[in-house]
C-alpha positions as CSV (number, residue, x, y, z in Angstrom):
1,X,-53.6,-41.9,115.2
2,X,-50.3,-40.4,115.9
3,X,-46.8,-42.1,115.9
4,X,-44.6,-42.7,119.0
5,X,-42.2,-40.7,119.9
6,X,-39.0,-42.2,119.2
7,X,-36.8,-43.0,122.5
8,X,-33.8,-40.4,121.2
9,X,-32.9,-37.2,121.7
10,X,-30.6,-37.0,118.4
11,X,-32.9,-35.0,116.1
12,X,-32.7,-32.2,118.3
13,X,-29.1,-32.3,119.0
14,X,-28.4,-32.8,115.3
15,X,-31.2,-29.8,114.5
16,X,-29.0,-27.5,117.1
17,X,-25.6,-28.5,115.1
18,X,-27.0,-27.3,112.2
19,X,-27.8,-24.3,113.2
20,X,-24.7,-23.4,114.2
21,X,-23.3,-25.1,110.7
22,X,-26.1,-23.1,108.7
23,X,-24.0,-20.0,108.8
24,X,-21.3,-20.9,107.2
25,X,-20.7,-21.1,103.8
26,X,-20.8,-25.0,103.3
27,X,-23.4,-27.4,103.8
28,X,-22.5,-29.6,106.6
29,X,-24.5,-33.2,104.6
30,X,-23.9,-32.3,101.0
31,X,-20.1,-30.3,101.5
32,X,-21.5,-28.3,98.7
33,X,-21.3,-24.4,99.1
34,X,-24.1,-22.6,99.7
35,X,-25.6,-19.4,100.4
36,X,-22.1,-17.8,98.3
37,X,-22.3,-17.5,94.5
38,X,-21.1,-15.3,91.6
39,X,-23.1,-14.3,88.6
40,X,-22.7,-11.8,86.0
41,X,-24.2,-8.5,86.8
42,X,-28.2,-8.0,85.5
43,X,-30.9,-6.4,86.8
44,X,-34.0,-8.7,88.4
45,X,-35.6,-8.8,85.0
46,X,-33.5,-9.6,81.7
47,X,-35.6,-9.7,78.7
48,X,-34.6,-11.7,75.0
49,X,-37.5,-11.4,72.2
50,X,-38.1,-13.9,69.4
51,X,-41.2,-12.5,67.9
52,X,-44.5,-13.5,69.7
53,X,-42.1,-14.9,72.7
54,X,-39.7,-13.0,75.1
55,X,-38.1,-14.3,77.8
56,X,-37.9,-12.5,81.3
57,X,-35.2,-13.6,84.0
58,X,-36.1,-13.5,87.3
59,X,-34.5,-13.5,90.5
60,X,-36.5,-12.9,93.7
61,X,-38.9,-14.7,96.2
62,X,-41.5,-11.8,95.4
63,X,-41.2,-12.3,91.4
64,X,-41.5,-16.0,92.1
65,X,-45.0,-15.5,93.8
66,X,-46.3,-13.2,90.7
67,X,-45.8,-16.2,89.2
68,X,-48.3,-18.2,90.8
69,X,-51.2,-18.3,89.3
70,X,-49.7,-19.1,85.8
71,X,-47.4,-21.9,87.4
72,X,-50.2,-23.3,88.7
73,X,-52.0,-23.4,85.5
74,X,-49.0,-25.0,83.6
75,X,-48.9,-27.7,85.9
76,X,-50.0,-31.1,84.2
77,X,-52.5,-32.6,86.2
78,X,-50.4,-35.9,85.7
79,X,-46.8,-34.1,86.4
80,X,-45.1,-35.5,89.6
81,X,-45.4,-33.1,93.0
82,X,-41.6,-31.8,92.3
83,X,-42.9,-29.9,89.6
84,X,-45.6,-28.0,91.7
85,X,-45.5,-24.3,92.6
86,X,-45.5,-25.1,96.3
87,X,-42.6,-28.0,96.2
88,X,-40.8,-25.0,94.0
89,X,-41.3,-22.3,96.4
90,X,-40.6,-24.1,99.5
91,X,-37.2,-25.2,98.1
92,X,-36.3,-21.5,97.2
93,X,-37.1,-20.7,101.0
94,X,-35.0,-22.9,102.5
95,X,-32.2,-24.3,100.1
96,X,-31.9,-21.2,97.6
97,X,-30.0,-18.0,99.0
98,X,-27.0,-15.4,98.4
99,X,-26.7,-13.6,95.1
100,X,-28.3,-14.5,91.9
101,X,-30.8,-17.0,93.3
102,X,-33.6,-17.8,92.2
103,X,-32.9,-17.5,88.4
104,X,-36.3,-18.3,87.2
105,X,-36.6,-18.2,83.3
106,X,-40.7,-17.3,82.5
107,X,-41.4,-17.3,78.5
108,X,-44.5,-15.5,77.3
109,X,-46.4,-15.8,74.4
110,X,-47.9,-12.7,73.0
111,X,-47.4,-11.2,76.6
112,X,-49.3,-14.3,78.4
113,X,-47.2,-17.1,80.0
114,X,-46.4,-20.3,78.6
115,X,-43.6,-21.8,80.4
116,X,-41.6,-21.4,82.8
117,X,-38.1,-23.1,83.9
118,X,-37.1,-23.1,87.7
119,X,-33.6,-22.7,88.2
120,X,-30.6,-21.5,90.6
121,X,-26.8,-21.0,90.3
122,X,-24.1,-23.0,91.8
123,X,-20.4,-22.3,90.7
124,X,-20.7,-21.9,86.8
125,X,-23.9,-23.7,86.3
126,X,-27.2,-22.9,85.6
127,X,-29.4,-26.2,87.3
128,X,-33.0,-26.8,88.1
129,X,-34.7,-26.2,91.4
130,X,-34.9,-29.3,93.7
131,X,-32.6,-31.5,91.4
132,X,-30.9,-32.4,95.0
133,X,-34.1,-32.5,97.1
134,X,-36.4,-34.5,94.6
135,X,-36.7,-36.1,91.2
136,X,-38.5,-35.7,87.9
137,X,-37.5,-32.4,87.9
138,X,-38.9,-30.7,84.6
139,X,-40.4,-27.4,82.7
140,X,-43.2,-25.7,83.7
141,X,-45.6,-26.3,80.4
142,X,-48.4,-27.9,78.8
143,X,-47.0,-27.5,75.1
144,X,-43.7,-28.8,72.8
145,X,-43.9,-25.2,71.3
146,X,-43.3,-23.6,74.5
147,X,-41.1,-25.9,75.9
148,X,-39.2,-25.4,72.5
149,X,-38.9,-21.5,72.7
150,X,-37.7,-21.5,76.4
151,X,-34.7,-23.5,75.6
152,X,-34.2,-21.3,72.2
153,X,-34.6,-18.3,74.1
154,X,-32.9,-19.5,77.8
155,X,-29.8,-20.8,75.5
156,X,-29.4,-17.2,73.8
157,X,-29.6,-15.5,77.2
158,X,-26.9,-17.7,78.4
159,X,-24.1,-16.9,75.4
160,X,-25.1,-13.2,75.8
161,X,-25.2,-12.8,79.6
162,X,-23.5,-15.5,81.2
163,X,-21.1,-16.9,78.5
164,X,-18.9,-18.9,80.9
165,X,-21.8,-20.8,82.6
166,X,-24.2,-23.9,81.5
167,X,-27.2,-25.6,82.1
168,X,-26.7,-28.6,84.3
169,X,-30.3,-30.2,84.5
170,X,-30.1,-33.5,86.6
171,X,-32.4,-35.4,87.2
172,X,-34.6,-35.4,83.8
173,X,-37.2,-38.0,83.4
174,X,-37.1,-39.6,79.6
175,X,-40.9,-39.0,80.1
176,X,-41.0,-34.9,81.0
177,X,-41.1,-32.3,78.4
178,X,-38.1,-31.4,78.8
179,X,-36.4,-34.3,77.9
180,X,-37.8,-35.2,74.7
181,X,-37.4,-31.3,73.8
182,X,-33.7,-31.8,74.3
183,X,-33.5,-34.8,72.5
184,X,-34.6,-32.6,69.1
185,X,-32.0,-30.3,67.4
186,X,-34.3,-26.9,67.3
187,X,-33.5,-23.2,66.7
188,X,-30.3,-22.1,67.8
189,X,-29.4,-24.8,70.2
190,X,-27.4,-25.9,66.5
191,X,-25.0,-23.5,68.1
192,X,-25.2,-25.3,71.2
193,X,-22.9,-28.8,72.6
194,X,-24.4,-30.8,74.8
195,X,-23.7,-34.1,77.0
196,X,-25.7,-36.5,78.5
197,X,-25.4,-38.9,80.5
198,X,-27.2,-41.7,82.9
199,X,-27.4,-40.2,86.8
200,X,-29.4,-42.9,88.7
201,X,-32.4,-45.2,87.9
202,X,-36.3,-45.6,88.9
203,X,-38.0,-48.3,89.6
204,X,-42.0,-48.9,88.8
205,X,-43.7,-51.1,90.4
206,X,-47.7,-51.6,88.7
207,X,-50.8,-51.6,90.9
208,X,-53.5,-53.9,89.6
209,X,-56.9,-53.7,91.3
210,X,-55.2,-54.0,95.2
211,X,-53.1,-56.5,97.1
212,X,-54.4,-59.3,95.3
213,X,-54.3,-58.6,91.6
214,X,-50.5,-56.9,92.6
215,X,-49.6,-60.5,93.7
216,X,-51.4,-62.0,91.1
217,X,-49.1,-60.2,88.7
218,X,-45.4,-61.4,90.4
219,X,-43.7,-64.5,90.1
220,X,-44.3,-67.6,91.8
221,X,-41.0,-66.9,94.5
222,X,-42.4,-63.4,95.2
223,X,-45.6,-64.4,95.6
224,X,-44.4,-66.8,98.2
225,X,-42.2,-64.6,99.6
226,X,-44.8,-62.3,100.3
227,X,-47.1,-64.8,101.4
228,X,-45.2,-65.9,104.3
229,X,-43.3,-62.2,104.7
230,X,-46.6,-61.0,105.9
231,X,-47.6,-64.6,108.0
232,X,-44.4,-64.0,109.8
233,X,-45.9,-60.5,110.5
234,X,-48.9,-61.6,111.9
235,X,-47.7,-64.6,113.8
236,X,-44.7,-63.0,115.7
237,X,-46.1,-58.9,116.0
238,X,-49.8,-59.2,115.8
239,X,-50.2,-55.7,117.3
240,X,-48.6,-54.2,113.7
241,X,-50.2,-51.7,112.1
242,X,-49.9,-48.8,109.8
243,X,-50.3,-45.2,110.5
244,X,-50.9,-43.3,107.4
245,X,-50.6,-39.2,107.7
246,X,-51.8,-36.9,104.7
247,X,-51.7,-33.4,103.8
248,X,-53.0,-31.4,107.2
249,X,-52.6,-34.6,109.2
250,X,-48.8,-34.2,109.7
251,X,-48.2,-32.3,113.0
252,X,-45.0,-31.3,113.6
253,X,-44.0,-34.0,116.4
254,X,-45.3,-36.6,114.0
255,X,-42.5,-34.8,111.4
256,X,-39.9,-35.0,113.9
257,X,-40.2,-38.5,115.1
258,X,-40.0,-39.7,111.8
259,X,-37.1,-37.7,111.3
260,X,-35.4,-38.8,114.0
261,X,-35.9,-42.5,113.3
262,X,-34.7,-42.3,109.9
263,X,-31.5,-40.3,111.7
264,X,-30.9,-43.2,113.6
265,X,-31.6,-46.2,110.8
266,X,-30.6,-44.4,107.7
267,X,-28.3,-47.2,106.1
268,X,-27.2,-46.4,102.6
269,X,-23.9,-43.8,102.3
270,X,-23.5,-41.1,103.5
271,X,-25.7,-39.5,106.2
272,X,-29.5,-38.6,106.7
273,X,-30.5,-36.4,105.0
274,X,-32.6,-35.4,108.0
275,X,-29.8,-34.1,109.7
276,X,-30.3,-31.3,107.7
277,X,-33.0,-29.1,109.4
278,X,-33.5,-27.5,106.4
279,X,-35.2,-30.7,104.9
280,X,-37.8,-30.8,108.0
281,X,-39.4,-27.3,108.0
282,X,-39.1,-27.9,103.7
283,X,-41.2,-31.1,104.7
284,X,-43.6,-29.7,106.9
285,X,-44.4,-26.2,104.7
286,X,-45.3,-28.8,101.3
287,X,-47.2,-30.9,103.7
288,X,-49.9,-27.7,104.3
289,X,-50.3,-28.1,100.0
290,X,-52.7,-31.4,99.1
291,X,-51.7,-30.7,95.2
292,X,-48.3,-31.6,96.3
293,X,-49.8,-35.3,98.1
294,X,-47.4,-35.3,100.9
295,X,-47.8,-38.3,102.9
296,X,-45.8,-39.8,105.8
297,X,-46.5,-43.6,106.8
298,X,-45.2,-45.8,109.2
299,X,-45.2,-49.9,110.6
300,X,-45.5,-49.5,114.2
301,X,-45.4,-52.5,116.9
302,X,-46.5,-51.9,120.6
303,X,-44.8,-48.3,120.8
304,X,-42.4,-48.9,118.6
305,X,-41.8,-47.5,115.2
306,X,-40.4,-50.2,112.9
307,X,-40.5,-49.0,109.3
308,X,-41.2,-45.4,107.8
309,X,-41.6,-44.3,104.3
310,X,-41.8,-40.2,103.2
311,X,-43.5,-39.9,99.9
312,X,-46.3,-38.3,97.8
313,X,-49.5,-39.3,95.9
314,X,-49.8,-37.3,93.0
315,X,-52.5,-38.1,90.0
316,X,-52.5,-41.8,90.6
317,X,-49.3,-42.3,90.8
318,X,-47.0,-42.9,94.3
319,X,-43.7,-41.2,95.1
320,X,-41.3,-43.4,97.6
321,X,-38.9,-39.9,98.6
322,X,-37.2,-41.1,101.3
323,X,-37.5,-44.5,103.8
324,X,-36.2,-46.5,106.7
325,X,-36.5,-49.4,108.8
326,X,-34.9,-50.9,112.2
327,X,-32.3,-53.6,111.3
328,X,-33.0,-55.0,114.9
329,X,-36.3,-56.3,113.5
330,X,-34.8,-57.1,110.1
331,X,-36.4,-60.8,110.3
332,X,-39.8,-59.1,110.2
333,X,-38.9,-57.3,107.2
334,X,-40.7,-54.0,108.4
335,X,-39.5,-52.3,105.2
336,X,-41.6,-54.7,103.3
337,X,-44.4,-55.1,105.4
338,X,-45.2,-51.4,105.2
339,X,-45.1,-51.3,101.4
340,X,-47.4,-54.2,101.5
341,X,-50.0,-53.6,104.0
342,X,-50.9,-50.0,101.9
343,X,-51.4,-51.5,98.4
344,X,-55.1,-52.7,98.9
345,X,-55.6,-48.2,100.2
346,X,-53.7,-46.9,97.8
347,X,-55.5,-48.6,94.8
348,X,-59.1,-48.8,96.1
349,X,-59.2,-45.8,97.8
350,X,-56.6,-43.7,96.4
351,X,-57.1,-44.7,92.8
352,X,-53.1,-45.5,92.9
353,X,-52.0,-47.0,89.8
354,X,-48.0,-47.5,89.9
355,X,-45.3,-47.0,92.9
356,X,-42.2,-45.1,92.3
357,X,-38.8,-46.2,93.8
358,X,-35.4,-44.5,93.6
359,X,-33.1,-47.9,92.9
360,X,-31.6,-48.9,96.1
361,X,-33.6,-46.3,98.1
362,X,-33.3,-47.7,102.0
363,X,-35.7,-49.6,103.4
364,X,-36.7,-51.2,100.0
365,X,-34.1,-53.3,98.4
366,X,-33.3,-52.7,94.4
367,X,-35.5,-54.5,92.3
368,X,-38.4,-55.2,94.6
369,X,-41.0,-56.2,92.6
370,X,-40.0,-54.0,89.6
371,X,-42.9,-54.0,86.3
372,X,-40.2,-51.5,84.8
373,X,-36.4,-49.0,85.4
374,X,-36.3,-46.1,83.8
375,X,-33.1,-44.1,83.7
376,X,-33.0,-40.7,85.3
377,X,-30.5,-38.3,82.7
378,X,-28.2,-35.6,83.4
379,X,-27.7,-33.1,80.4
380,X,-25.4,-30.0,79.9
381,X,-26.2,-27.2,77.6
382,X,-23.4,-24.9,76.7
383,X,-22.4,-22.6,73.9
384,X,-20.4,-23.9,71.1
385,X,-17.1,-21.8,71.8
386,X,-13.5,-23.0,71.9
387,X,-13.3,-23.3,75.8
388,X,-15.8,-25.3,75.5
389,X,-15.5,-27.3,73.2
390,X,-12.5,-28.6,75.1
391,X,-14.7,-28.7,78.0
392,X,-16.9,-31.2,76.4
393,X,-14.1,-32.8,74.9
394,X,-13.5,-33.7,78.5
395,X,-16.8,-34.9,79.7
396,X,-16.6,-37.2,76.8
397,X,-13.4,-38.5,77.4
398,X,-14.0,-39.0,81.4
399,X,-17.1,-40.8,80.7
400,X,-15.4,-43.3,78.1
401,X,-12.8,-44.0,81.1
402,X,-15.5,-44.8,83.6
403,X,-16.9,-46.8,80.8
404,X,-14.1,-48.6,79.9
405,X,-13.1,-49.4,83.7
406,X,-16.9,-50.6,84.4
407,X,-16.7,-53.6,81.6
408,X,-13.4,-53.9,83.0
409,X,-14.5,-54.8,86.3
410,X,-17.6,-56.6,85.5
411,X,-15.5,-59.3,83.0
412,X,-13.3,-59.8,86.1
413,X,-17.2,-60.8,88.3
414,X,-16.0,-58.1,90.5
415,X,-19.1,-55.7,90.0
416,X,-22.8,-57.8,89.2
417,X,-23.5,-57.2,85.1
């Protein structure tokens, strides 16, 4: 099964704008700089010991695929596909360049490694790879210990090489290592500040035993609304169905025509991310992984696409990345309909047990059929020094503000509560 091609030439023309845009020193979707950056002077390979552990800095493709075989290995078998060695490498291909990228921090125990945190530099801070591209961005480890002795040691290399910068890490799930590591006062990070704060929000929805026992589990309105969301499919475009790509499955003109309909339908802020050409060949080098789950889905009709959906399957658990639908069949509710008609696969053949949903992701509204929201944190590490401590002093105070004007505005029933 393949998907139509879309009746638009706009991918391509947008593909040949940014090609002449990728030159330059600003991203043309994001207007953040790229491919320019400062960082102190080093060699490719800094090294801090702490008795059994060391830390080694590195900053190359080539000392990124050494790393391989132990990434691999320190991947949890239940960690989300950001956290893979091929959604990692593929990111510093296309998204990481200019001086001082990568920055990869690898921590060894007794010369064998044990963790390993991917990161780059923009401006003055230190951030993790793909906090812009994906979520649940985390450490590479299977232990606390380790986890514990990379931040140790990664915070001490920071005050003595690169005393002006931070670490920005966006995007932390409460439920990665990495979190809960920062949530403990350990080692020298006594000597550290750091802020935190809520970035965006998740929503799960629960899987139980197919289409059925989902339904089963939602309230009487959804239940209904379902119900007759899917008779209106039936009776008024009986010729719907779902084309589901996996892995080696995705050809590149499926890639593309997805892309381009999400172009043209994309409907929250902003723009596409697709117009981006980066984000396509990133796409389409993951998709050649099946540890990374890479699947691309869509509700066609007759020829025509009406919904599509970007995600990944990864250890039971289903990753909504990025989605779309075609407002001009907005009584059909493709969005919807595409989310539904996969449940009864995904759980009895995929051995799915929860859906992931960025809140207010297009193409599925916030809240739909929510079990749980989890918040997504941002968290700054930086050494406990004068400058900044007024810098923090800062954050604090800005956050407060935006704090202050939000109960402002909800007493006043202008935002919802």
């Amino acid at each position: 099964m393949r998907f139509s091609v879309v009746k638009s030439t706009r991918l391509s023309r947008d593909m040949s704008a940014c090609n002449r845009i990728g030159s330059a020193s600003r991203d043309a979707v994001t207007g953040r700089d790229v491919g320019i950056h400062h960082f102190p002077e080093a060699g490719f390979e800094a090294i801090r010991e702490d008795g059994a552990w060391s830390l080694h800095v590195h900053r190359s493709l080539d000392a990124l695929e050494t790393l391989e075989p132990a990434w691999r290995r320190l991947t949890s078998a239940d960690g989300a596909p950001f956290q893979t060695y091929s959604w990692n490498l593929a990111w510093y291909r296309y998204f990481a360049s200019g001086e001082g990228i990568p920055l990869i921090f690898e921590t060894r125990k007794n010369g064998v490694t044990a963790a390993i945190l991917p990161c780059y530099f923009e401006e003055r801070s230190i951030r993790l790879a793909g906090d812009q591209a994906g979520g649940h961005q985390d450490v590479i480890a299977l232990e606390n210990e380790a986890v514990d002795a990379a931040l140790n040691l990664s915070m001490g290399w920071l005050k003595g090489e690169a005393k002006r910068s931070d670490f920005h890490f966006e995007k932390l799930s409460r439920e990665g290592l990495l979190f809960r590591s920062l949530q403990q006062s350990v080692g020298s990070r006594g000597e550290t500040l750091k802020f935190e704060e809520v970035r965006s929000f998740i929503q799960t929805v629960a899987l139980k035993g197919g289409f059925e026992g989902f339904l089963v589990a939602q309230s009487r309105e959804s239940q209904q609304d379902l119900r007759e969301v899917m008779i209106r499919l039936e009776r008024e475009a009986p010729a719907a169905r779902v084309v589901k790509l996996r892995d080696f499955q995705v050809r590149v003109d499926d890639l593309a025509n997805a892309a381009a309909f999400h172009i043209e339908h994309f409907r929250k802020r902003g723009v596409s991310p697709f117009l981006d050409q980066r984000l396509f060949h990133f796409l389409g080098e993951i998709a050649k992984d099946p540890d990374v789950g890479f699947q691309l889905s869509c509700l066609t009709n007759q020829g025509d696409i009406l919904a599509v959906d970007f995600g990944f399957l990864r250890a039971g658990r289903y990753y909504s990345y990025l989605a779309a639908s075609d407002e001009t069949f907005a009584r059909l509710e493709p969005g919807k309909c595409l989310l539904v008609k996969r449940i009864n696969s995904w759980s009895k053949v995929d051995g799915v047990h929860a859906l992931e949903f960025p809140v207010g992701d297009d193409g599925y509204p916030e809240g739909l059929f929510a079990d749980s929201v989890c918040e997504v944190r941002s968290i700054r590490l930086m050494p406990r020094d004068l400058r900044n401590r007024a810098r923090h002093l800062r954050l604090e105070s800005n956050q407060q503000v935006r704090r202050f004007a939000r109960s402002a505005l909800e007493k006043t029933a202008i935002l919802p509560r």
